[in-house]
N, C-alpha and C positions, 0 to 999 in steps of 0.2 A: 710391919715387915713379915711377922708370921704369916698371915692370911695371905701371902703375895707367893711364899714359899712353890703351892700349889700351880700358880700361873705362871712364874717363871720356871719351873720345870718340865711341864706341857711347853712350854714355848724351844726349849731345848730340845726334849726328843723330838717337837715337828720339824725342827731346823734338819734333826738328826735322820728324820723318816725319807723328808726329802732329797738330803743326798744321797741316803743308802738305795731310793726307786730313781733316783738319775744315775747311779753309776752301775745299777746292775742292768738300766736301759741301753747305757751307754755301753757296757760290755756283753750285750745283749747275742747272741749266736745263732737263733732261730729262724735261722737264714731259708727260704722256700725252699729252696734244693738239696739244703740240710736236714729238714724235715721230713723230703721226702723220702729221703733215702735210710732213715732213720726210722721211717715210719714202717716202708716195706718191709727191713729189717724185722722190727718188733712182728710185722703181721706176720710173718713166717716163722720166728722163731719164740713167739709167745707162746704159742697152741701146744709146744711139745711139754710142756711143765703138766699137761693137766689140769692143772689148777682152776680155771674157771668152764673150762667145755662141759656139753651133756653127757662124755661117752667116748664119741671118733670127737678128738681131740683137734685133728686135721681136717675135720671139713670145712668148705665155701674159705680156705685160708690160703689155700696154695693148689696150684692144678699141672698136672706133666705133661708138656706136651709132647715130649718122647716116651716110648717104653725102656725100662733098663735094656741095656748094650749086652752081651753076651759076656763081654768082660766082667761084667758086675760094677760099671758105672751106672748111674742113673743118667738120663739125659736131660737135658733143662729143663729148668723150672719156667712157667709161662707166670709173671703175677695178675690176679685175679684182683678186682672190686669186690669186693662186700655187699652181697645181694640184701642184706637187712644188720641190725643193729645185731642180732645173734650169732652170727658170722665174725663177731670180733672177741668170741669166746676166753681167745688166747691170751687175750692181752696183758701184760702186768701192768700196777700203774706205773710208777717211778722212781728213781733211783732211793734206795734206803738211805743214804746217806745226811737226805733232807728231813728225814724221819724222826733221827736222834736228836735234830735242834726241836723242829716242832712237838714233837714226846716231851722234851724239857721245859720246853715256854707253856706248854697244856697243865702239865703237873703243877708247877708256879702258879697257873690264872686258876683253878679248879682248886687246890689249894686255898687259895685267896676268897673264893667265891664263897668257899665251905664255911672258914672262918669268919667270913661276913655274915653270913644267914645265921649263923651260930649269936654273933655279936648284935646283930639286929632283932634278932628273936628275943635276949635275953635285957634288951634297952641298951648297952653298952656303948653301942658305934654310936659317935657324934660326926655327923657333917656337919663342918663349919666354915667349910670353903667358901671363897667370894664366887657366886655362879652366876657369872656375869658371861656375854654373847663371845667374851675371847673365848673364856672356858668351854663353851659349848661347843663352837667353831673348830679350836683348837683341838680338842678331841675327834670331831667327824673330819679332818685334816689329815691326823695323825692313822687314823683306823682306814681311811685312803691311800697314802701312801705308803702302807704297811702293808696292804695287799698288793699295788701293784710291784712292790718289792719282791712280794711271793711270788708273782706272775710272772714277773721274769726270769724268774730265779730256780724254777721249778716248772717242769717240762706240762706236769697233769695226767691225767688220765690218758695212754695215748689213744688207746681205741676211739674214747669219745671227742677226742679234741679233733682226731683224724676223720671223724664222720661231720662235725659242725665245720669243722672247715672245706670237707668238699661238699658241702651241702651251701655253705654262707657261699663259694665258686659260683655254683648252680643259679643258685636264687639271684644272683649280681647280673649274671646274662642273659637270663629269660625268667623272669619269675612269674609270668602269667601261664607257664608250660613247666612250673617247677617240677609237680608231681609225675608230670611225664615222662623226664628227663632224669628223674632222680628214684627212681623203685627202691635206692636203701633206705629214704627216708621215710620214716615210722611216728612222727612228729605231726600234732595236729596243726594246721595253718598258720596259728598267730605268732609264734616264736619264729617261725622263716620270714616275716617281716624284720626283726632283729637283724637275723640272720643276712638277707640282702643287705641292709645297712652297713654291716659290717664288712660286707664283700667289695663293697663301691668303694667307701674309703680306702681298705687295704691294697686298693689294685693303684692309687693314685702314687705316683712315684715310686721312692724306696719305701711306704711305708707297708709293703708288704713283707722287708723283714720282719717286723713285728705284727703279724697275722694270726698269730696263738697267741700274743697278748691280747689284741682287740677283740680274739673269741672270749675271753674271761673277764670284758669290761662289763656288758649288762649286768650282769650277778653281783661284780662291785660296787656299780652303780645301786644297787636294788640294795646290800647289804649297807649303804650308806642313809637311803631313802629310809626303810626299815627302823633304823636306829633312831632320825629324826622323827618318824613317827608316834614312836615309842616315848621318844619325850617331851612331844608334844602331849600327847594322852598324861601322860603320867604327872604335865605340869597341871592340868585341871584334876587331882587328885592328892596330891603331894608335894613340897616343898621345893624349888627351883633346885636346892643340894642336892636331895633325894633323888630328884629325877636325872639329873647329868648323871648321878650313880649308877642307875637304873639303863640308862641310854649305853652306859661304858659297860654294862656287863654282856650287854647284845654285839656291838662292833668290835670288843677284843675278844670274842669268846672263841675257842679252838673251834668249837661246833661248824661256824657260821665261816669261817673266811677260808679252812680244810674245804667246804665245797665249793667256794668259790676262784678261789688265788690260786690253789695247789691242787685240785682235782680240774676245775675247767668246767663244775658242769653247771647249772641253769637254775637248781632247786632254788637258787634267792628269788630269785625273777616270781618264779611259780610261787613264791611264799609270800612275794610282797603283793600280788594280787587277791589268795587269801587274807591276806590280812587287811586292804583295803573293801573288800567283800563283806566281812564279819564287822567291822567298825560303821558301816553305811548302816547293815544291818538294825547294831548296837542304837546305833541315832536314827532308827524308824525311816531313815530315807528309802525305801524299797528297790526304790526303780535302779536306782544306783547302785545299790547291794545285788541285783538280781545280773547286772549287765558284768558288773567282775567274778562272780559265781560262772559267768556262762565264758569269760575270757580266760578263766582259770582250767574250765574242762576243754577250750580251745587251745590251750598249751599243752596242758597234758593232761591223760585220761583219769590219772589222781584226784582231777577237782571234783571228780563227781563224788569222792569220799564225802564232802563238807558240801554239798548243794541242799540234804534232809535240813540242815540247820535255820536253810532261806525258808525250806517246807513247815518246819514248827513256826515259827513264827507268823506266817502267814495262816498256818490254822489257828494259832493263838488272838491273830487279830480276826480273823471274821469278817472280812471286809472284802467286798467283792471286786470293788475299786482297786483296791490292792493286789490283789490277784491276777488282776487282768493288767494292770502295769509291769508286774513280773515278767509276765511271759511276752508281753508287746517290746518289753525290753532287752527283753534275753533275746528273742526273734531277731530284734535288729542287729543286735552286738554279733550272731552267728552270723548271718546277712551280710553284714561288713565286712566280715572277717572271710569269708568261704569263699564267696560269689567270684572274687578277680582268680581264684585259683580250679571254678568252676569252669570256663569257658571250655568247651569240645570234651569236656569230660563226661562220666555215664552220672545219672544223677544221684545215685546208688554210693556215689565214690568215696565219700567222706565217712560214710558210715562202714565201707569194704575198709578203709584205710584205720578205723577204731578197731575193727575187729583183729585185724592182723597184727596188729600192736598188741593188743591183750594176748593172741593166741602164739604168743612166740615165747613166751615164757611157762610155760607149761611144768612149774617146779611147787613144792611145798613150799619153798625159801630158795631165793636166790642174792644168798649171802646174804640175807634181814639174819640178823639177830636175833629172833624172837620163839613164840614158842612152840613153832614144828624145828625151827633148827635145833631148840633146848632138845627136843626128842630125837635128832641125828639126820632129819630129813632133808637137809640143803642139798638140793638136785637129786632129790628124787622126785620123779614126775607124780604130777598130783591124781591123776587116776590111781595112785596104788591104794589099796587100802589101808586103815588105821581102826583097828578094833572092826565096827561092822561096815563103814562111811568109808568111802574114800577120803582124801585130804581134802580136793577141791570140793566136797560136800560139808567136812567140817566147816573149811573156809566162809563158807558160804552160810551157814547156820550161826557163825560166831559173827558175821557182819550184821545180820538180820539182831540179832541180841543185842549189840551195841550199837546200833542205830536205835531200837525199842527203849533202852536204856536211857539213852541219850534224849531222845525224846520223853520218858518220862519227869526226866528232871526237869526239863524245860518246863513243860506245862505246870510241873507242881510249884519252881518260884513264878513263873508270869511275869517275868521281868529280860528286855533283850539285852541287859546288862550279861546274862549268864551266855550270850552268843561264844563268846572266846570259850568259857570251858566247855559247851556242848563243841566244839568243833575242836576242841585237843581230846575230848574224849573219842569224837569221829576216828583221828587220825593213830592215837598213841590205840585202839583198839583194834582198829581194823587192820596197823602193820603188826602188831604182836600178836594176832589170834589168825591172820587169813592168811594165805596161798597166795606164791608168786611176790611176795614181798624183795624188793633191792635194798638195799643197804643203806639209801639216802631218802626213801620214804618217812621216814621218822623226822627227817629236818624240819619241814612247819612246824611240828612240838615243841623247839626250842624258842620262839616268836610266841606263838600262841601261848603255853605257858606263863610264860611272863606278862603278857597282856590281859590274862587272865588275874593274875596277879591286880594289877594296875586298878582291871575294875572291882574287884570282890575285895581286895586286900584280907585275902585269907594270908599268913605267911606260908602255910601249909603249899599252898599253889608257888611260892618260889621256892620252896625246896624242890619242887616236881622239873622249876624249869633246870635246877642244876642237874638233877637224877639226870633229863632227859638231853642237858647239854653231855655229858657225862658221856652217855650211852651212845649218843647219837655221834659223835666225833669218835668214839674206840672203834665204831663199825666204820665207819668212812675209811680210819687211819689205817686199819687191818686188810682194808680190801687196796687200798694206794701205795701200803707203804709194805705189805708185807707177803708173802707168798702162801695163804690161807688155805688154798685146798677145798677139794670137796669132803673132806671131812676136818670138822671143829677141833680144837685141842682144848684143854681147861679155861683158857682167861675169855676163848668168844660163849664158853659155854655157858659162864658165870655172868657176861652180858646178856646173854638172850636170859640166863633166869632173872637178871636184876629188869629189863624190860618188862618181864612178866607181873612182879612185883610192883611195880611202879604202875604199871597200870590198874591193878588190881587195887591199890593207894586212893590210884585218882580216881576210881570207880567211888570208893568209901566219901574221900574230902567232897563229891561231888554230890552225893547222896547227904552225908550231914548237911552243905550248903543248903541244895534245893527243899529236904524234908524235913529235917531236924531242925532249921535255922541254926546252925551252930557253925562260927563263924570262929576262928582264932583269928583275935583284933590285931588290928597294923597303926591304928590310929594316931598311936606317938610319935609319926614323923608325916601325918598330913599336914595338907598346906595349910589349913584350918581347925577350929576346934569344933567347926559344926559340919566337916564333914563325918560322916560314920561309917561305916560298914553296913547299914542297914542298905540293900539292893529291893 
């Protein structure tokens, strides 16, 4: 009866999850006209807070198409589109009210998490549950409709949800002419396939009331995908207990479902391709590693952070056959992906359309947490100077150092086992030291981290992914739930120094791994007595 304790109470809350995402579907209000009107709303009266503009707080937000009246009326307002993603400066995320729950279930799981790593480091924690396929099931069940619970329940990010959605419009009615029809979109090709997807469906009957929930299903979907991945990896490593542990610390974790459920926005997607990238890697399949490396800088311009990772390893093997699979594979993936949104366009386009993305954020930090905002720099433009460098020079000198880094660890184990932490040290390095960082760039580190974990069973590497669960959800939750500013107050400034740290941690745990061999054992809850730590 004991050991069942565990399955019938997973069985109750999924009973419990399920009704709570049928009834908040069921009283669901995100009616299209609703939305819109709500939406225009926020776009005109977000910008006046200040809070997230570069300066004119009102621009590309709202346009007059009268002059004021002698009276000292103004005359009407004309509402304007949004020329680009920066145009939506104003926007707040969402009601606080959803904040105070979410703040309390993070405390509880973060909490829980701390005490576990504590328990487990010190041999304590016994899993002794039956981890049998309900168990497993029953969990990626519950971590499902728990998000769509959030998603309807919580409006998102409106700016962004307000741009994928007349974007997913676009894409549904001509997507061979997307980019021509649509100049706000700042998105490289592959995610507007999504995007269409999603437009077709919602236009079939009423299920276009629910049009901002289906903008938030891919990232569920990915956030669900992710978590089985993770124990799948983790079951060739570790115990069937261990691993459903392991799998539940990824699908409940505030980090992960705050950018999916309640923000709206795509980073799971973009992370479950990384992560399928680095694991192809891991198992020597190249071609395969090379073709989601090039579908991740197809989504977004981020994945080129974690593409050096495919490049050490390819210098590590020597093999020219290899090499030349890489790029034959990466070639066709771009190929596929470009070519249907290439027709009557300049050839030029796709690379005009990276660059405008990059150059529209022109900040030290925009709202990253990390360590130009520790020094006060969030939105200030990166041409300023900082001692003798400008910012975007620092930025630029500190990517180069943690890419060199990064690369020398690799070469000194010689092992594509270390793939996961040279590509957490990519990402936790280059949002905490460079220019132009957002605030959801740090998400891969929460994935990574932990898979990092999986293969090296350093325990050191799961404290990094709590640091960086931690970190990475107080920045999300501060820029959705709370009215930040351009200037920091004590608890974002104590984040951006705890990023600092944590990365500087994982610079150390990475360097004892690759040079020292010095490894803090995890061995007393693998699946085996003959697996090791030795990588």
């Amino acid at each position: 009866m004991g050991k069942n304790v565990v399955k019938y109470s997973l069985a109750f809350v999924l009973v419990l999850s399920v009704i709570l995402s049928v009834y908040s579907l069921y009283h669901y209000s995100g009616s299209t006209e609703g939305f819109r009107r709500n939406f225009q709303h926020s776009f005109t009266q977000g910008s006046t807070n200040g809070s997230w503009g570069s300066g004119n707080t009102n621009q590309g937000v709202w346009q007059r198409s009268n002059p004021p009246q002698g009276n000292g009326q103004s005359g009407q307002s004309q509402w304007q589109m949004p020329r680009s993603r920066g145009d939506f400066g104003g926007f707040r995320g969402t009601s606080s009210k959803y904040g105070v729950y979410i703040m309390a279930y993070s405390a509880i799981v973060f909490l829980l998490f701390i005490l576990s790593y504590y328990a487990l480091k010190n041999k304590k924690l016994k899993l002794d549950f039956q981890s049998d396929k309900f168990t497993i099931i029953a969990l990626f069940l519950i971590g499902f409709f728990m998000r769509v619970y959030i998603a309807a329940t919580i409006e998102g990010f409106s700016g962004d949800i307000g741009l994928f959605r007349s974007w997913a419009q676009s894409a549904s009615q001509d997507i061979l002419n997307f980019y021509k029809n649509t100049p706000s979109c700042d998105y490289p090709p592959l995610y507007i396939y999504a995007l269409y997807l999603i437009g077709k469906i919602a236009s079939i009957g009423n299920l276009s009331h629910y049009y901002n929930v289906f903008l938030k299903f891919p990232s569920i979907l990915a956030d669900v995908a992710s978590s089985y991945i993770i124990y799948k990896i983790a079951k060739k490593h570790f115990t069937k207990n261990v691993s459903a542990f392991i799998s539940a610390l990824y699908i409940f974790n505030p980090a992960v479902f705050i950018n999916s459920s309640a923000w709206g926005q795509v980073d799971s997607f973009f992370t479950l391709l990384i992560i399928a990238a680095v694991y192809f890697l891991s198992e020597k399949k190249i071609g395969l590693s090379s073709a989601f490396f090039t579908a991740a800088v197809l989504m977004k311009p981020q994945g080129i952070i974690f593409a050096p990772v495919l490049l050490f390893e390819l210098i590590n093997e020597r093999s020219l056959k290899s090499f030349l699979k890489a790029i034959a594979l990466s070639a066709l993936t771009a190929l596929l992906v470009i070519i249907p949104f290439s027709i009557g366009q300049d050839p030029m386009w796709i690379l005009n359309l990276y660059a405008k993305t990059i150059s529209e954020y022109p900040y030290a930090s925009v709202n990253g947490f990390n360590f130009f905002a520790l020094l006060g720099a969030n939105y200030v433009n990166d041409s300023s100077t900082l001692l003798i460098f400008s910012y975007s020079v620092w930025g630029f000198v500190f990517i180069v150092f943690t890419t060199a880094f990064s690369w020398f660890t690799y070469i000194k184990i010689k092992n594509s086992n270390f793939a996961f932490v040279s590509a957490l040290i990519q990402i936790a390095g280059v949002f905490t030291f460079s220019t132009g960082m957002h605030e959801r760039y740090l998400f891969p580190a929460v994935a990574l981290a932990i898979l990092a974990f999986l293969y090296i069973k350093d325990i050191r590497l799961l404290g990094l992914f709590i640091g960086f669960s931690v970190t990475s959800y107080l920045n999300m939750y501060y820029v959705l739930f709370t009215n930040l500013g351009m200037s920091f107050g004590f608890v974002p400034m104590m984040i951006s120094l705890l990023n600092v740290v944590l990365t500087i941690y994982l610079a150390k745990v990475a360097y004892d791994i690759a040079v020292l061999n010095k490894v803090y054992s995890f061995d007393e809850y693998a699946a085996s007595h003959e697996i090791h730590t030795n990588i």
